[in-house]
N, C-alpha and C positions, 0 to 999 in steps of 0.2 A: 537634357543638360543645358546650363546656359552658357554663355560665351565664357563664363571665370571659370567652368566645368565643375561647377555647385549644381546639385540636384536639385529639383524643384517641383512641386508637385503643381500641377495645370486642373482644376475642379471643369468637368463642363459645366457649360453655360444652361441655364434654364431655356423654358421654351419661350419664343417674344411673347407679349401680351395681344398682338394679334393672332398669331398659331393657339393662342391658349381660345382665346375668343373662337375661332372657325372649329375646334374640338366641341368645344363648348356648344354652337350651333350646331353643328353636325348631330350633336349628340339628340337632337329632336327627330333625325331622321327613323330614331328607332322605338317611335310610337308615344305614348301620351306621357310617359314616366319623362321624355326630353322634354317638352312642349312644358311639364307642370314645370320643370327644372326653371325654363328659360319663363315664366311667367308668361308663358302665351296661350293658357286652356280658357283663358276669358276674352272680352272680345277685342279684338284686334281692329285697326284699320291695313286694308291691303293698297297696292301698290298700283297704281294705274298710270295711263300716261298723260288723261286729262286735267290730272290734279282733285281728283274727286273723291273725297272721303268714304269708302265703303267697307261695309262688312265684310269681313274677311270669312269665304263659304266654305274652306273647307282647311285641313291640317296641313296639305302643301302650300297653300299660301300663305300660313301660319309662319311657317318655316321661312319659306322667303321673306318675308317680313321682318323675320329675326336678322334674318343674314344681310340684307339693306342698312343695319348697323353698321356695319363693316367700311373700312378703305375698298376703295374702290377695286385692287387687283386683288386682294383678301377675298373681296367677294364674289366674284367671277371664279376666283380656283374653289371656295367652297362649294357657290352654287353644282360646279363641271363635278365635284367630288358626290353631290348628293342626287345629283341628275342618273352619276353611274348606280351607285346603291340602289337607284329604285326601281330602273331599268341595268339587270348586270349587262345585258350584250351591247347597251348603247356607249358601255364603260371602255368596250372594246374595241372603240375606233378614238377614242383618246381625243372626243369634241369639246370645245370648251362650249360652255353658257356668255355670251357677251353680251345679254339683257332678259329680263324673264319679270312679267308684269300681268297684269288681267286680259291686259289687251294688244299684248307684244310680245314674241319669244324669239330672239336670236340666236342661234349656236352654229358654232362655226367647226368645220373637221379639214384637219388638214393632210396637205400632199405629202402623206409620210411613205412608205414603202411599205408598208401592214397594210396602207388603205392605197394600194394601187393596181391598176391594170397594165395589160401588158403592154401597154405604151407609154406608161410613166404618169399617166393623170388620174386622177382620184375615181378609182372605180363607180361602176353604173349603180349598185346595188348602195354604198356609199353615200352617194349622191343623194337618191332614195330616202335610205335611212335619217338625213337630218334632215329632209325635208317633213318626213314623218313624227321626228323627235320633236321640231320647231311647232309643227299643227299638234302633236298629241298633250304638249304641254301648255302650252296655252290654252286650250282649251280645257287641260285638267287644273288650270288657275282659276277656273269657276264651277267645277262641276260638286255641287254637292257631297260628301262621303259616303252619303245614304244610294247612288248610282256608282253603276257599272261603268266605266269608260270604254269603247271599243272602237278600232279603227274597222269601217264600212266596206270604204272602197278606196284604192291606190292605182289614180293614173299617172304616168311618167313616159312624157315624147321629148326624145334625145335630140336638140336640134344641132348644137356643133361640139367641136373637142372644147376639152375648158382647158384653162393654165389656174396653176396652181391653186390656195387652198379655197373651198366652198363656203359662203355664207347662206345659212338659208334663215328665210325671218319672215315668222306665219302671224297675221294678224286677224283683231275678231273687231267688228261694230259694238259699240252700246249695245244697240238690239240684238245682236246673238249673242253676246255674254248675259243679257236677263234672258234670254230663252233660255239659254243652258242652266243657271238659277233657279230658274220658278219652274219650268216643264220638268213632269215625271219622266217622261221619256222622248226622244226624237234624237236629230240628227242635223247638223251641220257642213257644209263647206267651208272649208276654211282658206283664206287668200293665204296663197306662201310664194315667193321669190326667192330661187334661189341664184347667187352670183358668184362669178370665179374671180381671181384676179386681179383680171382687166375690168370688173365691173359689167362685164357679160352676162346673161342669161344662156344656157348651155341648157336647159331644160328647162322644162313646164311641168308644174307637177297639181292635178288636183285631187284632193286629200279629202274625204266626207267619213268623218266621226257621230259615233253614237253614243249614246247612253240610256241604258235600263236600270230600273231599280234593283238592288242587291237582294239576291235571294235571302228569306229570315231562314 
């Protein structure tokens, strides 16, 4: 009712034209039927930090590409929303993406109480984990379709307590992004830092990814 106590009917609102937009993108996460949607089964250029125009190697960077469209907080909450889709458990520490490129992957997990220990800071395993999401994405921003992605090996030495939430942000050379491109198979180290806070490093974490061809 309104203030003269006349009835009034209230229609909801549609969705913004950015939420229509991040549906829209998202909608590639679910294989080539998106991708043909979004006009990106041809060739794309992908995203890098050099500024350098490259073939876009595989249907996750397709997608990121798409979503680079986007306002800048648009695309950070699309990116965190198709990061969980593709990984469901990394969905379950509720990390955002805060940059994700050929040769750059930031995502951040915060001091929530889901992701804590029992001293109140962002669990060990946690910690871990986006360090792992930060190196396994990146590195899946050049990996072929036609290869396996696999993580190797995972080192993690705890050097102090952290305060509050983690950024971890793993990067690749030129030269290990065209290994990973042109080699059939091999294996990578990937540099990752991860920081709390205060700009800390509270761990050291190193992270050595594979890939093999996909069985026919």
């Amino acid at each position: 009712m309104d203030s003269q106590g006349e009835g009034r009917v209230i229609k909801p609102r549609g969705r913004s034209r950015a939420t229509r937009g991040v549906g829209r993108r998202l909608g590639a996460a679910q294989g080539t039927i998106g991708l043909t949607r979004l006009g990106l089964c041809g060739n794309v250029t992908s995203h890098n930090l050099s500024g350098r125009a490259a073939m876009s190697p595989n249907k996750l960077n397709r997608m990121i590409a798409a979503l680079y469209r986007l306002p800048a907080p648009a695309r950070r909450h699309a990116m965190s929303l198709l990061l969980g889709r593709i990984v469901p458990f990394v969905g379950t520490a509720s990390m955002t993406v805060e940059q994700m490129t050929d040769s750059k992957v930031s995502v951040r997990i915060p001091n929530r109480r889901k992701n804590r220990n029992h001293i109140g800071q962002v669990h060990a395993a946690a910690m871990a984990l986006a360090a792992e999401t930060a190196t396994g994405f990146v590195v899946g921003m050049n990996v072929p379709d036609s290869r396996l992605l696999l993580i190797k090996s995972l080192k993690v030495d705890f050097k102090k307590r952290s305060r509050g939430d983690m950024l971890a942000v793993a990067t690749l050379t030129e030269a290990q992004q065209e290994e990973i491109r042109t080699k059939e198979k091999g294996d990578v180290l990937v540099e990752v830092h991860v920081t709390d806070q205060s700009g800390e490093e509270p761990i050291r974490c190193e992270m050595v990814w594979a890939w093999i061809p996909k069985k026919r």
